[in-house]
mmCIF file of the C-alpha atoms, coordinates in Angstrom:
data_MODEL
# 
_entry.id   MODEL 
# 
loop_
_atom_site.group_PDB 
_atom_site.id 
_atom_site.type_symbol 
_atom_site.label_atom_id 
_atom_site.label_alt_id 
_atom_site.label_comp_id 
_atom_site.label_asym_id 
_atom_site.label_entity_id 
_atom_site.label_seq_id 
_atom_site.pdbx_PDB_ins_code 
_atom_site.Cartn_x 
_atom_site.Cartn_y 
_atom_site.Cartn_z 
_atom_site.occupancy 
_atom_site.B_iso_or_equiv 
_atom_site.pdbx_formal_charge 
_atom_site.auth_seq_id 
_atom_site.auth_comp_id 
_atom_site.auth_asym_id 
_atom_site.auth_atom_id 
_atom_site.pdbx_PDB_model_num 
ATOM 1  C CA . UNK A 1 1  ? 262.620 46.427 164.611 1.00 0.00 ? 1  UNK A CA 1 
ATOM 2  C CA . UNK A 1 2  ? 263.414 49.256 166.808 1.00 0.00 ? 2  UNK A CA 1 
ATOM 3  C CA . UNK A 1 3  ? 265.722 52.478 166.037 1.00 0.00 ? 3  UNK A CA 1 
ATOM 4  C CA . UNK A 1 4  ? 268.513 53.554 168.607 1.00 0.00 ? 4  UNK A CA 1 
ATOM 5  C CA . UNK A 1 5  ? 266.144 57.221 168.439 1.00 0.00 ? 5  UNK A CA 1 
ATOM 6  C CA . UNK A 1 6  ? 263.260 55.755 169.652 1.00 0.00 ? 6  UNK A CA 1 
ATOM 7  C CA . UNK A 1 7  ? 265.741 53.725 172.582 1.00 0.00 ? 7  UNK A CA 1 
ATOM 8  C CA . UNK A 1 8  ? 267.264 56.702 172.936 1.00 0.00 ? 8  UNK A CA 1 
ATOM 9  C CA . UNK A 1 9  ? 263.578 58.968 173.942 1.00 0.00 ? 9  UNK A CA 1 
ATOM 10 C CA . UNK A 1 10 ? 262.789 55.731 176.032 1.00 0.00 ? 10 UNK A CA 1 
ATOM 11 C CA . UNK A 1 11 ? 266.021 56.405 178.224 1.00 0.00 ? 11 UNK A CA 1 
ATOM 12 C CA . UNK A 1 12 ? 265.135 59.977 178.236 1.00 0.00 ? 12 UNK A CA 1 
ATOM 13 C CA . UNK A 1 13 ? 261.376 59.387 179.628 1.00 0.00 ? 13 UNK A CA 1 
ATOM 14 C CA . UNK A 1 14 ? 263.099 56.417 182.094 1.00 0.00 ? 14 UNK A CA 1 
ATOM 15 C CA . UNK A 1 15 ? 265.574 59.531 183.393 1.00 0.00 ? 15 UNK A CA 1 
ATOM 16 C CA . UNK A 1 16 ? 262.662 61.912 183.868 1.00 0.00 ? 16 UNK A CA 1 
ATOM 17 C CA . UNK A 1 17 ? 260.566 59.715 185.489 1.00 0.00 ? 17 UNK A CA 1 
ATOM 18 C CA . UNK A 1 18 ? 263.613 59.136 188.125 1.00 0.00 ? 18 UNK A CA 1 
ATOM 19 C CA . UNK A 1 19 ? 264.685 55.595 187.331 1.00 0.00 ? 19 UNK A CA 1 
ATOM 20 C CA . UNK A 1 20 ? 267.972 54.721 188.431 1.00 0.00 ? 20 UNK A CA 1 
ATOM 21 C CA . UNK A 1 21 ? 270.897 53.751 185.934 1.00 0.00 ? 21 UNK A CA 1 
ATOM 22 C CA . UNK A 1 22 ? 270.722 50.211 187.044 1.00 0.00 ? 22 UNK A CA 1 
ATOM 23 C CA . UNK A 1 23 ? 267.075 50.261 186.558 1.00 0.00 ? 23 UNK A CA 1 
ATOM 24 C CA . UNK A 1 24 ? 266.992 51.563 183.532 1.00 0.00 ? 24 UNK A CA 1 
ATOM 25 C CA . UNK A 1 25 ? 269.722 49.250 182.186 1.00 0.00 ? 25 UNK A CA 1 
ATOM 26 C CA . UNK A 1 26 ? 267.272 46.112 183.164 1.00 0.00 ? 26 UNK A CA 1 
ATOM 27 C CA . UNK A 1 27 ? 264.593 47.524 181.432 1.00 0.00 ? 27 UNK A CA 1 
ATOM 28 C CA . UNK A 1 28 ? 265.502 48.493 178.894 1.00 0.00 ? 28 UNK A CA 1 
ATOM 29 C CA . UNK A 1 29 ? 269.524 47.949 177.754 1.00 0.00 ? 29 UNK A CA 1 
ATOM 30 C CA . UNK A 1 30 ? 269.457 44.810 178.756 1.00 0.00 ? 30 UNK A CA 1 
ATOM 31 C CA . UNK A 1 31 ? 266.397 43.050 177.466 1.00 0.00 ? 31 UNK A CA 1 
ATOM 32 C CA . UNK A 1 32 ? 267.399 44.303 173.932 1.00 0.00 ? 32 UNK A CA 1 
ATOM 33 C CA . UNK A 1 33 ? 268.418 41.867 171.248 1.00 0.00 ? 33 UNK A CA 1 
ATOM 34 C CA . UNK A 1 34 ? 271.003 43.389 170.059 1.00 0.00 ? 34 UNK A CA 1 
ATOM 35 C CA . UNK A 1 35 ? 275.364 43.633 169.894 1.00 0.00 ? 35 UNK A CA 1 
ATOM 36 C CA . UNK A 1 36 ? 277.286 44.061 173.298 1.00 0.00 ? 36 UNK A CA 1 
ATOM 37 C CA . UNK A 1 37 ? 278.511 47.230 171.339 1.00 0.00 ? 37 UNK A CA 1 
ATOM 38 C CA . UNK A 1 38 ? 275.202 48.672 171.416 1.00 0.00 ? 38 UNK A CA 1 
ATOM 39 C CA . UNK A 1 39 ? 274.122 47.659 174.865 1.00 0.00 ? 39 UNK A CA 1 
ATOM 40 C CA . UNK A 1 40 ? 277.320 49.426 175.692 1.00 0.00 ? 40 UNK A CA 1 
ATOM 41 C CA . UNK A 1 41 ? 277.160 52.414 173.669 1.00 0.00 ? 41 UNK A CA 1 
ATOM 42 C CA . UNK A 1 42 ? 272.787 53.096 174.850 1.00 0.00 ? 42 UNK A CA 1 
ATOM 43 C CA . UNK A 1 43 ? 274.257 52.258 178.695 1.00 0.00 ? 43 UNK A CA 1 
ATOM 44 C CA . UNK A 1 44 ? 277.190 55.122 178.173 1.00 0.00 ? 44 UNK A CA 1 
ATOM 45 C CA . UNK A 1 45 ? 273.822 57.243 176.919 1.00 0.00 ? 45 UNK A CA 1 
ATOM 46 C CA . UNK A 1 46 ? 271.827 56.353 179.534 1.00 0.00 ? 46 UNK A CA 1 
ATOM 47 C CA . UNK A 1 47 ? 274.926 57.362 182.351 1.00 0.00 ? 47 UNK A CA 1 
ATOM 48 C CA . UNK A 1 48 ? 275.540 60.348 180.192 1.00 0.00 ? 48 UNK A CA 1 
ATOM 49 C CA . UNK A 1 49 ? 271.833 61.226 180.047 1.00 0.00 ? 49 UNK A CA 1 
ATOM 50 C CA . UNK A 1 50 ? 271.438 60.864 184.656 1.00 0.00 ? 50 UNK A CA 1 
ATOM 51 C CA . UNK A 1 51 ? 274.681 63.067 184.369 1.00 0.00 ? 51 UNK A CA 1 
ATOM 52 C CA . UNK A 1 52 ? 273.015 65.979 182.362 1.00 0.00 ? 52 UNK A CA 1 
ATOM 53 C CA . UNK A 1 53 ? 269.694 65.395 184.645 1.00 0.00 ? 53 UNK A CA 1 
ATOM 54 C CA . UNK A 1 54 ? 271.493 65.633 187.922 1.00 0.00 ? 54 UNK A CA 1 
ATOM 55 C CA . UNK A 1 55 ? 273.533 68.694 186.613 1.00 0.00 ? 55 UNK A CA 1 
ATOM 56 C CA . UNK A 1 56 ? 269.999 70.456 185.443 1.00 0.00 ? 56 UNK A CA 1 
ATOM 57 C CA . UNK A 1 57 ? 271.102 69.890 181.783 1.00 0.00 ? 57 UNK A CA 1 
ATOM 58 C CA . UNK A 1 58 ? 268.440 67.504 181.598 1.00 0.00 ? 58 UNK A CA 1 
ATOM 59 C CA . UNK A 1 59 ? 268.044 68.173 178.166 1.00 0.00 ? 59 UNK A CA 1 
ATOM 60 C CA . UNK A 1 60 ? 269.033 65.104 175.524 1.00 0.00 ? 60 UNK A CA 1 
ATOM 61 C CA . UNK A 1 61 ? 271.969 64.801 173.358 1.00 0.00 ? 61 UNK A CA 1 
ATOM 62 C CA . UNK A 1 62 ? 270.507 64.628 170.322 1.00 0.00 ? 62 UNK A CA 1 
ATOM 63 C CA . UNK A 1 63 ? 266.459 65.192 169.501 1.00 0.00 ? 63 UNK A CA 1 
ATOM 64 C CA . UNK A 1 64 ? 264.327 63.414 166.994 1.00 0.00 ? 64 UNK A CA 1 
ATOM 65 C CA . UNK A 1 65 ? 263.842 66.966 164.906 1.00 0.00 ? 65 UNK A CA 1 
ATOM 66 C CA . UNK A 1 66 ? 267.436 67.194 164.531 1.00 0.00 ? 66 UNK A CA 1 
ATOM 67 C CA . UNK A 1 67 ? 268.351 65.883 161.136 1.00 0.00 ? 67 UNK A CA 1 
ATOM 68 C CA . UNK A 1 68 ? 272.467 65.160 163.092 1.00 0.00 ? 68 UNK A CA 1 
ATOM 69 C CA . UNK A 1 69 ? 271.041 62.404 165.433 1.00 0.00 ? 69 UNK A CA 1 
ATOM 70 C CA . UNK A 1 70 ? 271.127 58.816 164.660 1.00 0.00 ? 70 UNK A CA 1 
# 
């Protein structure tokens, strides 16, 4: 089992190491067994999280120490 946090940090590391939304939606949105709604919802992450990058916001939506996140 896996938590949308932990999916979440792994978009986050895929961002900072450079990868590409399309990359990062094979490797990881994509091979995950889970709803269309959630592939959906961890791809609108993953475009919002290259949007913050490439506007030097880089920083996440929501961090694992903040007891809001999901």
């Amino acid at each position: 089992m896996f938590s949308t946090a932990s999916i979440r940090q792994e978009i986050d590391a895929a961002v900072g190491d450079g990868a590409t939304l399309e990359e990062i939606e094979d490797m990881i949105v994509s091979s995950l067994d889970v709803s269309e709604e959630l592939q959906a919802a961890l791809w609108l992450y993953a475009w919002g999280a290259l949007e913050r990058a490439q506007s030097g916001l880089g920083r996440p939506v929501a961090h694992p120490s903040d007891p809001r996140h999901i």
